[in-house]
C-alpha positions as CSV (number, residue, x, y, z in Angstrom):
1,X,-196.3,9.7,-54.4
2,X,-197.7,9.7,-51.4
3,X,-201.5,8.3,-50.6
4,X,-203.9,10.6,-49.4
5,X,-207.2,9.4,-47.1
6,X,-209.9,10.9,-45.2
7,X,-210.8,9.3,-42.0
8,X,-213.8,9.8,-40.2
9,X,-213.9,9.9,-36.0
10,X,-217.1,10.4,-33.5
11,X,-217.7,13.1,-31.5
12,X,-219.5,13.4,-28.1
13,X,-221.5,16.5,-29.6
14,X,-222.7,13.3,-31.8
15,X,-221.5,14.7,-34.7
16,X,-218.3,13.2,-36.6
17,X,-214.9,15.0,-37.7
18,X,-213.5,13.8,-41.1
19,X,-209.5,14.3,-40.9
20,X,-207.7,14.1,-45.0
21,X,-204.7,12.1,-43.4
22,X,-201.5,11.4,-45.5
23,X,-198.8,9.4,-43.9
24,X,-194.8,9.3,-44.7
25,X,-193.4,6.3,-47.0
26,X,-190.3,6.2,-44.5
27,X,-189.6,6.9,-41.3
28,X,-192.1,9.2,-39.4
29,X,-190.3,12.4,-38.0
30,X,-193.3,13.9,-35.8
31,X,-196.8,15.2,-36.9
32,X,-198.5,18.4,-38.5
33,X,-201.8,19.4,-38.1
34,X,-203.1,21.3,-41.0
35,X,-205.7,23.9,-40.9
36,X,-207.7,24.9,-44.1
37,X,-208.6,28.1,-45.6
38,X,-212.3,29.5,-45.7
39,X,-213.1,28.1,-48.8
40,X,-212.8,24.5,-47.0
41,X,-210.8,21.6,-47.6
42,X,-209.2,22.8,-51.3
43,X,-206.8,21.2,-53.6
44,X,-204.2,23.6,-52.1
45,X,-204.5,22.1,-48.6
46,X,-204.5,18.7,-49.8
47,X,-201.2,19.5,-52.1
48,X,-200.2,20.6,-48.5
49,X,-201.0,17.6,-46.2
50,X,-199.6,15.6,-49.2
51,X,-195.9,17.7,-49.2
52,X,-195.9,17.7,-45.8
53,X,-195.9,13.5,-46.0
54,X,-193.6,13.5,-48.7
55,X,-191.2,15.6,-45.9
56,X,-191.4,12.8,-43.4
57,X,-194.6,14.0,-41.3
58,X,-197.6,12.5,-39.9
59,X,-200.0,15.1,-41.7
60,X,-203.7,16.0,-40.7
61,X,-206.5,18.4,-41.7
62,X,-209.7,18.4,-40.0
63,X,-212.7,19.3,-41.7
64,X,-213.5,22.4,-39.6
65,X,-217.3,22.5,-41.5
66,X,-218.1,19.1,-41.1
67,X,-221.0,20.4,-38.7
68,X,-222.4,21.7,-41.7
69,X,-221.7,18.7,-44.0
70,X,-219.6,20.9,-46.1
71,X,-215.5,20.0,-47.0
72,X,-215.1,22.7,-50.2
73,X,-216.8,25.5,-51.2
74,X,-217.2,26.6,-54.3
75,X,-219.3,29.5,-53.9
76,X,-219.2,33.1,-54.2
77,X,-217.4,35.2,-51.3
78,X,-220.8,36.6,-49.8
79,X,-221.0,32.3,-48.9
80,X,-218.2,31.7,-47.8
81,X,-218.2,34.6,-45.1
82,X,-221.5,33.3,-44.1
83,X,-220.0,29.8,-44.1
84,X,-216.8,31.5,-41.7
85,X,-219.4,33.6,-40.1
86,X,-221.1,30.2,-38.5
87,X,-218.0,28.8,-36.6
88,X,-217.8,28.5,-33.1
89,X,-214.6,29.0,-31.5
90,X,-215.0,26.8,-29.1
91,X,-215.9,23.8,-31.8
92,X,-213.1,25.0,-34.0
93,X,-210.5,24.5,-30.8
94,X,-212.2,20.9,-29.6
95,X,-211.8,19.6,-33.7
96,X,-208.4,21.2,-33.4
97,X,-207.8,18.8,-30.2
98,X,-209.4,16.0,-31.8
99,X,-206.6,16.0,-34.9
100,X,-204.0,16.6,-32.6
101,X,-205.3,13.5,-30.5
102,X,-205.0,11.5,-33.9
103,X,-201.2,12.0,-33.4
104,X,-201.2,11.6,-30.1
105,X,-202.5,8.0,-31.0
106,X,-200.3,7.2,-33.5
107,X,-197.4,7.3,-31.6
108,X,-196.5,11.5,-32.2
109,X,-195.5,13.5,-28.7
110,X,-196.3,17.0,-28.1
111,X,-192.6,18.5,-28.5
112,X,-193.2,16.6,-32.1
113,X,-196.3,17.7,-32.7
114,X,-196.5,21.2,-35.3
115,X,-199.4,23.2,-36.8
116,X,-199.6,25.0,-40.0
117,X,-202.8,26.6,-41.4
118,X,-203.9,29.1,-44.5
119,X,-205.8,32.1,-44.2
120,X,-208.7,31.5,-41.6
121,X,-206.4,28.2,-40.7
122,X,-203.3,30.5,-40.5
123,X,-205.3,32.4,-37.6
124,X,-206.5,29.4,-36.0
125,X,-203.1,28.0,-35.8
126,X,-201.2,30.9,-33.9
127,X,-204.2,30.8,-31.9
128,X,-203.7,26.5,-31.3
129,X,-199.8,28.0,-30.8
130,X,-200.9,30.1,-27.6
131,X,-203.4,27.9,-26.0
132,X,-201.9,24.6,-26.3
133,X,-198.4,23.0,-25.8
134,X,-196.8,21.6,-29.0
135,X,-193.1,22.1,-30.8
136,X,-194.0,24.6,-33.7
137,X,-196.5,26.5,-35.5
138,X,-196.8,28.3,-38.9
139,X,-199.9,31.0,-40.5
140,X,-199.7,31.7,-43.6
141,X,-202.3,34.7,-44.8
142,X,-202.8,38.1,-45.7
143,X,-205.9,38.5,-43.3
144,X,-206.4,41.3,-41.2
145,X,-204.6,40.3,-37.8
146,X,-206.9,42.7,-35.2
147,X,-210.3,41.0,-35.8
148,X,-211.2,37.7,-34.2
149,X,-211.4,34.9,-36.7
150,X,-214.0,33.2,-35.2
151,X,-217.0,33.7,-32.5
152,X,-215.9,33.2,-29.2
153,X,-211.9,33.2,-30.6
154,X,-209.3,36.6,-29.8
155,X,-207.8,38.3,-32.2
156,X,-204.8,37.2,-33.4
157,X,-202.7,40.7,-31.8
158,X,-204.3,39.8,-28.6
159,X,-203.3,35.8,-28.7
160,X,-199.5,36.3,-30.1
161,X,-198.0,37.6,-26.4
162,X,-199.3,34.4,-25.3
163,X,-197.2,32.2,-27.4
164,X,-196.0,28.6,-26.2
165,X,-193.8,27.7,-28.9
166,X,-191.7,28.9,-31.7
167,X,-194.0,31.0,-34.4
168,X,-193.7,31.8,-38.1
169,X,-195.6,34.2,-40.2
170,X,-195.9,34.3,-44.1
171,X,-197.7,37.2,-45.2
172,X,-198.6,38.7,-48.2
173,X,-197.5,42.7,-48.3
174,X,-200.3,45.7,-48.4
175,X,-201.5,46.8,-52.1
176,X,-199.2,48.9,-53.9
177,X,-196.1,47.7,-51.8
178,X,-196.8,49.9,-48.8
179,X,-195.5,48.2,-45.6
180,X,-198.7,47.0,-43.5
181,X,-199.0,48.1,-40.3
182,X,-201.2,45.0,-39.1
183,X,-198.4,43.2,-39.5
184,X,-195.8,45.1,-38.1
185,X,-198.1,44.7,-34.7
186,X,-198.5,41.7,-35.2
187,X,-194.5,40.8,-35.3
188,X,-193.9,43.1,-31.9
189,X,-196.7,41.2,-30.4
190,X,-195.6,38.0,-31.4
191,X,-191.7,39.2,-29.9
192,X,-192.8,40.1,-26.7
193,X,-193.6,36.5,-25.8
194,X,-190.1,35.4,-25.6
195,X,-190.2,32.9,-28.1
196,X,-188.6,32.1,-31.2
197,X,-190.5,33.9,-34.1
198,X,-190.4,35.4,-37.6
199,X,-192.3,37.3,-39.7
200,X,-192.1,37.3,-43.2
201,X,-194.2,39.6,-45.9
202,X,-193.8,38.8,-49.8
203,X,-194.7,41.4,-52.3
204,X,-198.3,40.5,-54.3
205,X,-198.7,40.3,-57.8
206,X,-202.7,39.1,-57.1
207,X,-204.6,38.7,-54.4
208,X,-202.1,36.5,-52.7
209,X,-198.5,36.4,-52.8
210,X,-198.7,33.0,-53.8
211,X,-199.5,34.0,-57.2
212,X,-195.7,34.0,-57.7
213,X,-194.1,30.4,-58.1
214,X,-190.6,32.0,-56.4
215,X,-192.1,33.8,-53.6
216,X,-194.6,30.1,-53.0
217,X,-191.5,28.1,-53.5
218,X,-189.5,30.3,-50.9
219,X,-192.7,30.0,-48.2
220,X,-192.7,26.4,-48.8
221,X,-188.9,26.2,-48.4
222,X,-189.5,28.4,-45.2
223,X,-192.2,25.7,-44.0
224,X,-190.3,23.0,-43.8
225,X,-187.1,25.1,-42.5
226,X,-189.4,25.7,-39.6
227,X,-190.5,22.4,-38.6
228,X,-186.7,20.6,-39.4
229,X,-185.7,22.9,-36.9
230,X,-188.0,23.0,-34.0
231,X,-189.4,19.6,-33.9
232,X,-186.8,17.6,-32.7
């Protein structure tokens, strides 16, 4: 199995960014940078950064709470919102830069380079997708998609039009099977930028589609379609 790591680099705001690294057994194909959910750094976005490895890429997840000496929460939702409620977008963007830099340094170009994120990461990363220049990006979360994820950050239907590479979506449908309209704008939004993209919505037996191993297994499948084909 692939090893998993966390490696710690400075900051000029003094602070430090901790990056959970897990590097290929073979040959590398390119990089991924992962971005976690609200609760933190979980077990689900380590499982990620680990699959990703075990794929052939140069995975890293930055710590976007390390400000706050926090990796996981484990508390109730009222703290974690608080918790979300304390990022700046501008911070989240520079620790964003910073993991991508990491590539950048171990050998990974920008047409190579990919992000994926869940949830709050999943709006970060289409956001990373229209601000910066890399090869491919994927958000996975059944967030609302018209309210800014972060302070200082657009929403996600005002970002997508800006879109610099190809985009893929993985949503979870709206309770009781009704199609969402969020997303719906979010797909034409994401169209009109003229580049590659897909939206997908899987029907949710919980809270998050994931709850169901075939409809995870197909996203994950999806994942790694997306990448295989864009960063070349």
């Amino acid at each position: 199995m692939t090893d998993i790591r966390t490696e710690t680099v400075p900051l000029l705001d003094g602070s430090a960014l901790r990056l959970t690294v897990a590097e290929p057994v073979s040959a590398i194909r390119g990089g991924i940078v992962v971005l976690h959910e609200a609760r933190g750094v979980t077990d689900a976005v380590r499982n990620l950064v680990q699959g990703l490895a075990g794929d052939g890429w140069l995975a890293v997840a930055p710590h976007l709470y390390h400000r706050d000496g926090a990796d996981e929460l484990d508390g109730a939702d009222e703290e974690v919102q608080q918790q979300v409620d304390r990022l700046e977008g501008e911070q989240v963007m520079a620790d964003t830069d910073t993991a991508f830099g990491w590539l950048a340094e171990h050998g990974i170009t920008p047409d190579r380079m990919g992000v994926v994120g869940f949830d709050l990461g999943g709006a970060v990363a289409l956001l990373v997708a229209a601000k910066r220049t890399l090869g491919a990006a994927i958000t996975v979360a059944d967030a609302a998609v018209s309210a800014a994820p972060a302070h200082g950050l657009p929403a996600l239907l005002d970002a997508a039009p800006g879109l610099t590479c190809p985009w893929l979506g993985i949503y979870g449908g709206a309770a009781g099977g009704e199609p969402d309209p969020e997303i719906a704008r979010l797909r034409d939004a994401a169209a009109s930028s003229q580049m590659a993209t897909d939206v997908v919505v899987y029907p949710r037996r919980g809270h998050r589609f994931d709850d169901d191993p075939e409809a995870a297994a197909d996203a994950w499948q999806r994942t790694l379609n997306w990448f295989d084909s864009h960063l070349r």
